[in-house]
Residue, then its C-alpha position, 0 to 999 in steps of 0.5 A: x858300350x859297343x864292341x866296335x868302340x873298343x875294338x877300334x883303340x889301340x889299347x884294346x886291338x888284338x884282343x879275343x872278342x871274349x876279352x873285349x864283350x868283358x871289357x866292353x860291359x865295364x867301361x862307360x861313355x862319358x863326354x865333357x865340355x871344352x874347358x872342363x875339370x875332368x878331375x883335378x891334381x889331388x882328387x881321389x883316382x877312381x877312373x882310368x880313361x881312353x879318349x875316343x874324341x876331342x883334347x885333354x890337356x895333363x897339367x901338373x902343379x907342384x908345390x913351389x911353382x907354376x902349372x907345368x904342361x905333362x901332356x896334350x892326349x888325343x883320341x885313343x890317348x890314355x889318362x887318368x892311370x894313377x886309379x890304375x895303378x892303385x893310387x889314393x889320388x891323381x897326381x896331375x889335372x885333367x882339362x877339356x882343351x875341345x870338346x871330348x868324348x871319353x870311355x872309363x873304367x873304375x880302377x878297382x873294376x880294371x884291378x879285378x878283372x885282371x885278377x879274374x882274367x889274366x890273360x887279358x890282364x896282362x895284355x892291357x897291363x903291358x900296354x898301359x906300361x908303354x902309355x906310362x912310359x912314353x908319358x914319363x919320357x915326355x915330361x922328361x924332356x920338357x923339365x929339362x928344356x924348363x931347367x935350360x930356360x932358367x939357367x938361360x934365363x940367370x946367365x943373361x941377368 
């Protein structure tokens, strides 16, 4: 993978040229049609992904009701980070929205070098941190607006 593909994401921007020759040679290109499942809720979590083009859509299904919306990624949006995070399986689904190109890592590939490499570990740890967490403030807000939607949806009955 070129350097220059990393360089230009910011999850990766400010880090040693070192850093980014050791990432560069453990990530790979992927690209996906529109429409398509890139891994589904339950799938076991093996890739971490930074979109460098396209749409994916993060949808989420639980057990008692309908597909809920998480998140729209756009170029240089994370996704995929319950391999990350060491997770036996992703708990959302992944969906092209537009055509899209990708660049992965196995989370057991991003695990050890972290281990070997802490420095640049802990860098990329704080910063897939700050996606997880803007993430979950999003979901947040919208189960809240869906649960508004329901009771709205009771008082007018």
């Amino acid at each position: 993978m070129p350097r220059g593909a990393l360089h230009s994401l910011m999850l990766f921007q400010g880090l040693a040229t070192e850093d980014i020759d050791l990432l560069a040679g453990a990530f790979r290109r992927d690209a996906y049609a529109a429409g398509r499942v890139i891994f589904a809720q339950g799938d076991p979590a093996t890739r971490l992904y930074v979109l460098t083009s396209g749409r994916v859509a993060i949808h989420f299904k639980p057990y008692d009701g309908d597909i809920l919306p998480v998140a729209d990624i756009s170029p240089g949006g994370v996704f995929g980070w319950s391999a990350a995070l060491g997770r036996p399986t992703y708990t959302s689904c992944a969906v092209v929205v537009e055509e899209c190109e990708a660049i992965s890592i196995s989370g057991e590939e991003l695990r050890r070098l972290c281990t070997s490499h802490p420095q640049t570990g802990v860098v990329i740890l704080e910063r897939l941190a700050e996606v997880i967490a803007e993430r979950l403030n999003s979901t947040h807000a919208k189960v809240v607006e869906m649960l508004q939607q329901g009771m709205d949806q009771r008082a007018s009955k």
